[in-house]
Structures are given as C-alpha cells and as structure tokens.
Residue, then its C-alpha position, 0 to 999 in steps of 0.5 A: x108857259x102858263x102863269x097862275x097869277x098870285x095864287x093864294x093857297x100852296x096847292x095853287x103854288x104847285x107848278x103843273x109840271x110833275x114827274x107824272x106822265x099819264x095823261x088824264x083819261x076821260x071816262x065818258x069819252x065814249x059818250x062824248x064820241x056818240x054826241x059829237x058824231x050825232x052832231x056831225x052828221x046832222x051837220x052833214x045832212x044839212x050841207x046835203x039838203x041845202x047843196x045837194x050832192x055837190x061836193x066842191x065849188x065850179x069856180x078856179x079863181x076867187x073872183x069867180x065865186x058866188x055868194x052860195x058857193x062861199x056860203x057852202x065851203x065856209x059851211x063844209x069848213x066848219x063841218x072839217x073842223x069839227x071832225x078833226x081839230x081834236x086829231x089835228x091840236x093833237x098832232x101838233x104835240x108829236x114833235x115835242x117828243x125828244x126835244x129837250x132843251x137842256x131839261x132832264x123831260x122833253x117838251x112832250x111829257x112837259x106838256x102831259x105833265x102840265x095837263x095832267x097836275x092842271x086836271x087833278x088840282x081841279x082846274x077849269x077845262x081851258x086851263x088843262x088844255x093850256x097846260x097841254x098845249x102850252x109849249x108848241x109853239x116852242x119849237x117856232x120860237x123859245x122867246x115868243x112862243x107864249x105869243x105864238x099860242x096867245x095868237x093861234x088859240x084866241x079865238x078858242x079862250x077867254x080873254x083873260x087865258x089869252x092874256x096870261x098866254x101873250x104875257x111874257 
C-alpha cells in the first residue's frame, strides 16, 4: 500500500481507495502515442545505421559474445522496452480481477480506485502510478508485497517513493 506520511489537510487524509472505478482518461494520449512512436522509430533507425539489417546476435554461449554484439542487444533491449513496458506494467494488473481477499472490491477496481482519487487529489505522476500498481505483488506474497514492488519499480521511483513502497 501506499502511506501518505503525516498529511496535514483532510483532502490529504482521504484514502485512495474510493468506490470509483473509472480509471482516469488522458486527453492527450493521442499525442502521446505520436511523440512516443517518433522516438521509436528514431531508435529503430539507429540500431539500423550502426548494425545494418542484423536482427539477432551469432553467438550460442554468453562467452562467445563480443563487445558489439552485447552493445547491440542491450540497445534492441532498450528499444523492446520502450515500446512495451506500458502494455506489459499494464498486464500485470489482469490477475487482480476476482481476488478478494476478504474485501467487498477485488484487487483490481482497488488498484483503479487508488489511481484514479490519487489523480483527481492532484497527485504527482509516480504517485498515480503507484496507487495503480500498488497491490500487484499482492498475489506473491500478502506480507511483502509492498517490498515486492519497492524492489521491481526502483529503478523507476524517487528514493523517497521507493522507501514509502519498502516500509511496512
């Protein structure tokens, strides 16, 4: 879960799970789609320029790499993830749907409810991405999932996010 510290104000008491269950809808999305698929391609074009049409490396074992050959999967790693951390961060929220645990909602509309009163309290960015995220690792372990997520996002959050997420 979430913890919001020593809030001061009562719209900073609210919890982030509501009853509502839209999740919030950005309206330049659209645009964002444009930028972020312009930046693809230029990725794309220069993995092409610097490796040409290869499209895999030769070698079977790891000790048979080159430095080029390393240079090149780490770059064709980092254009895979640009194009699909969204769909995948987005998959892992499917298997909350159903599980209960007791609660009258299930994990998932517990998850677009955090996100969405997160967004409309004017929340930073991370923070509604937190809120959304914020019980996956629930299904791995109800007692650490807050570490499960600390640990999987770090790279991803602030240092102070991350230590609110790894506090129990």
């Amino acid at each position: 879960a979430i913890s919001q510290g020593s809030p001061s104000t009562p719209s900073q008491r609210r919890s982030y799970a509501t009853t509502t269950t839209t999740p919030p809808t950005v309206t330049t999305q659209q645009q964002q789609q444009q930028q972020q698929q312009h930046h693809h391609d230029d990725d794309e074009s220069e993995i092409r320029r610097l490796y040409g049409n290869q499209t895999a490396v030769e070698f079977v074992r790891m000790k048979d790499g080159t430095q080029r050959d390393y240079e090149f999967m780490g770059k064709v790693y980092d254009l895979d993830t640009k194009r699909n951390m969204l769909p995948r961060v987005l998959s892992l929220l499917e298997p909350l749907k159903g599980v209960k645990n007791g609660a009258r909602i299930d994990l998932y509309d517990h998850s677009l409810q955090a996100a969405t009163r997160a967004l409309r309290d004017g929340c930073s960015e991370e923070t509604v991405v937190c809120a959304l995220l914020n019980d996956v690792g629930e299904l791995l372990s109800h007692q650490n999932h807050g570490t499960i997520q600390s640990e999987v996002w770090s790279p991803l959050l602030s240092p102070h996010r991350h230590w609110e997420l790894a506090t129990p």
